[in-house]
N, C-alpha and C positions, 0 to 999 in steps of 0.2 A: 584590472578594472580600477578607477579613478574612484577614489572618495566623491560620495556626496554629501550635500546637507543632513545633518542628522534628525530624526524626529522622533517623538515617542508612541511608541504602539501600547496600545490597551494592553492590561496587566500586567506591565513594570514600571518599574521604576527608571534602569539604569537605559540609555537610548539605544537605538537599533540604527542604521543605516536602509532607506530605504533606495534599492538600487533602480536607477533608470532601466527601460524595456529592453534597452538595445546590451544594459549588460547583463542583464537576467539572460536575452538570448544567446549571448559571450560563454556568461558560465554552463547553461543546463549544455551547451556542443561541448564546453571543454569535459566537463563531465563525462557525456557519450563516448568520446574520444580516448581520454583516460582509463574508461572502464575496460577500453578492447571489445574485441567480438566473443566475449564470451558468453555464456545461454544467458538466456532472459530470465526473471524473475517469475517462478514456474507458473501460478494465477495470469499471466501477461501473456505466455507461451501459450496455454489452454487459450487464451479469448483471442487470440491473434488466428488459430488455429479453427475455434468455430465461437464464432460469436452469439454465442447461450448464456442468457443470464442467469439460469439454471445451474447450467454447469461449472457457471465463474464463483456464484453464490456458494457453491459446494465443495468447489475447490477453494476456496478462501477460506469459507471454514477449519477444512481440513488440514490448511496452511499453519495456522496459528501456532506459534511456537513449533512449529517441526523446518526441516530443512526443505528447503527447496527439490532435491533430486526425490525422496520421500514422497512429497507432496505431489508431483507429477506421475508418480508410478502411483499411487495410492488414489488418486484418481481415474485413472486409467484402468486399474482392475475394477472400483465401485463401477466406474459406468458402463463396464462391459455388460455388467450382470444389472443395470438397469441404469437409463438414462433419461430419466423425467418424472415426475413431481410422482404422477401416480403409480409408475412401478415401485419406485424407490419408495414409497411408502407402504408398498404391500410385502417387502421384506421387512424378514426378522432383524432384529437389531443385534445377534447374536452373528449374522451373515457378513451385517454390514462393517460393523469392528474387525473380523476377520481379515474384510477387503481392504479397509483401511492401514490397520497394523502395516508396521510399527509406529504409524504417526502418534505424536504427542498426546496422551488425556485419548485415545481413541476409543474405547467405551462411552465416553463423557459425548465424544462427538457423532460419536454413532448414535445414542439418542436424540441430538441435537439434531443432526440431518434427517432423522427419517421424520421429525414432529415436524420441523420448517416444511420438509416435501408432502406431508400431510394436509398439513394449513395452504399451502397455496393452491392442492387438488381442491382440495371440499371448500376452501373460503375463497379463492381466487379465478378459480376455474381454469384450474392451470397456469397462471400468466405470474410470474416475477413481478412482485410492486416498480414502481421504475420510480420511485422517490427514495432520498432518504431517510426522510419520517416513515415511509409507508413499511421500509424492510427493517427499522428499528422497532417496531412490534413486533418482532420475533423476536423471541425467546433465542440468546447467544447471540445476536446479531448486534455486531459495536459498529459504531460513527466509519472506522476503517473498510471494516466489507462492504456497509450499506457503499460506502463512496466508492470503491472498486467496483460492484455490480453496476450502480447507476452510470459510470464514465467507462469503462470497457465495455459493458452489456447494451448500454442503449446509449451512449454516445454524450451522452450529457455533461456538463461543465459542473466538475465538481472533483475536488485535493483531497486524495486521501495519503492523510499523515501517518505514516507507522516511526518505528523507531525512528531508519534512517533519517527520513525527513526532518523526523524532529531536531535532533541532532545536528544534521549538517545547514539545516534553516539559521539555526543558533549557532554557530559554532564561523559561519561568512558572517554574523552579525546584521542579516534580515531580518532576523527575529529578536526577542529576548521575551522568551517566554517560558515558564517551566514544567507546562503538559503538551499532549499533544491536541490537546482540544482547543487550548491558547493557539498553539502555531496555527492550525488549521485557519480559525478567523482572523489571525495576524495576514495568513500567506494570502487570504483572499482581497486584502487592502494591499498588499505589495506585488503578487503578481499579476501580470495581463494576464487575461482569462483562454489567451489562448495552449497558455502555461499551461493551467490547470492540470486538464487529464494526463499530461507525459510530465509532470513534474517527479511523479513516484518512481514511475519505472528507471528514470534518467539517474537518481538519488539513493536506490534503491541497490544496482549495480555498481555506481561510484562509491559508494557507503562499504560495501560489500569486498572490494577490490583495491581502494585506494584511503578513503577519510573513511578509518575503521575506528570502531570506538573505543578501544586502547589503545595505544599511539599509534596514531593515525601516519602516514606515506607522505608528511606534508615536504620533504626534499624532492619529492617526483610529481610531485602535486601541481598541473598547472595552473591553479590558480592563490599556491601559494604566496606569493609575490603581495596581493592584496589581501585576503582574509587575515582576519585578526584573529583566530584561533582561539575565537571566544570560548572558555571555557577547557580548554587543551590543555593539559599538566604534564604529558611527556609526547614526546612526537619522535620518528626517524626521518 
C-alpha cells in the first residue's frame, strides 16, 4: 500500500495515515488470506451458525478473556440446557457456572448471564436491545459485546474493537490512539462503513496467526512492505 497524506485523528498528538478505500480493501483480504482457513473467532462462528442476538450476547460474555475452543464448547453445553432469556433465567446460577467452566471468572459470569437473561425477559419482553446504548445498560455489558451483538445479531453498522483491533489499527498507523475506545471513534472517521461489521473478525484471526502481540510474523506478513510497525520493539 502507497503512503498517503497524513492527518491528525482526535486524541493524539503524533499523526496517523489515513488509508484510502481501495487500500483498507487491499489490506482487510490481505489479512483474510494470511490468516488461512482456520476456525473463526468462536462469538463469529456461533452467529454465522444461527443468528440469535441472545445467543451472540451470551456467548461474548462468556468469551471474555477465555480462549476461543472454551468459549464455543461452553456455550454449546449452556444452551443445551436452556436457550432464551426466560429459561436461562429460571436456572440456578450454581448450574450455569457448571455449564460454563472452565471459562474465565465463570461464577462472576454465571451471575452476569442469568440477571442480563432476566432483565430482558421481564423488562424487554424477551427481545435483545438492538442498540448500543440500549445493551450498555446491562450490568458487565462493555462498548465491545454491545458492538458484536448490534453487527452480527441484527446487522447493523457498528466496529467492535477488542485487543486485536486495537493493536493492529495502530500498529499499520490508521490510528494512534491509546484505548480501544479512542480507536473505535478514530476507525469510524477512517473506515468506509462497509468495513465496519467484518473489520473484527478479519483483525481478530490475523491478530491471532500472524501480527501477534509479541513479536509479531512481520517477514511473512503481507503487508509488511508498507506498515510502519508503529509501536513494534521486536519482530520475526
Amino acid at each position: 500500500m502507497e503512503r498517503k497524506r497524513q492527518r491528525v485523528l482526535p486524541g493524539r498528538k503524533r499523526n496517523a495515515v489515513r488509508p484510502a478505500a481501495g487500500q483498507v480493501d487491499r489490506a482487510l483480504a490481505a489479512m483474510r488470506s494470511a490468516a488461512g482457513a482456520g476456525p473463526l473467532p468462536s462469538v463469529s462462528a456461533i452467529a454465522r451458525r444461527d443468528r440469535d442476538p441472545f445467543r451472540i450476547l451470551v456467548s461474548t460474555l462468556i468469551s471474555l478473556r477465555t480462549r476461543d475452543e472454551v468459549t464455543d464448547a461452553a456455550s454449546a453445553r449452556l444452551f443445551a440446557l436452556a436457550d432464551t432469556p426466560r429459561s436461562l433465567a429460571a436456572l440456578d446460577t450454581r448450574a450455569i457456572a457448571r455449564a460454563i467452566y472452565p471459562a474465565g471468572f465463570y461464577r462472576t459470569k454465571a451471575r452476569t448471564v442469568r440477571e442480563v437473561a432476566r432483565r430482558i425477559d421481564r423488562e424487554f419482553g424477551g427481545r435483545v436491545p438492538d442498540t448500543i446504548d440500549g445493551l450498555l445498560a446491562f450490568k458487565g455489558v462493555g462498548r465491545k459485546t454491545a458492538a458484536l451483538v448490534v453487527s452480527l445479531g441484527y446487522g447493523r453498522d457498528a466496529i467492535c474493537v477488542d485487543t486485536h483491533v486495537h493493536r493492529i489499527s495502530n500498529r499499520l498507523g490508521w490510528v494512534a490512539t491509546k484505548t480501544p475506545a479512542d480507536t473505535e471513534r478514530a476507525l469510524m472517521v477512517v473506515l468506509p462503513r462497509r468495513h465496519w461489521i467484518g473489520v473484527n473478525e478479519a483483525m481478530v484471526a490475523f491478530g491471532q496467526r500472524v501480527c501477534q502481540p509479541v513479536s509479531p510474523r512481520c517477514s511473512t506478513c503481507p503487508l509488511g512492505d508498507s506498515c510502519p510497525r508503529a509501536g513494534v520493539a521486536r519482530h520475526r
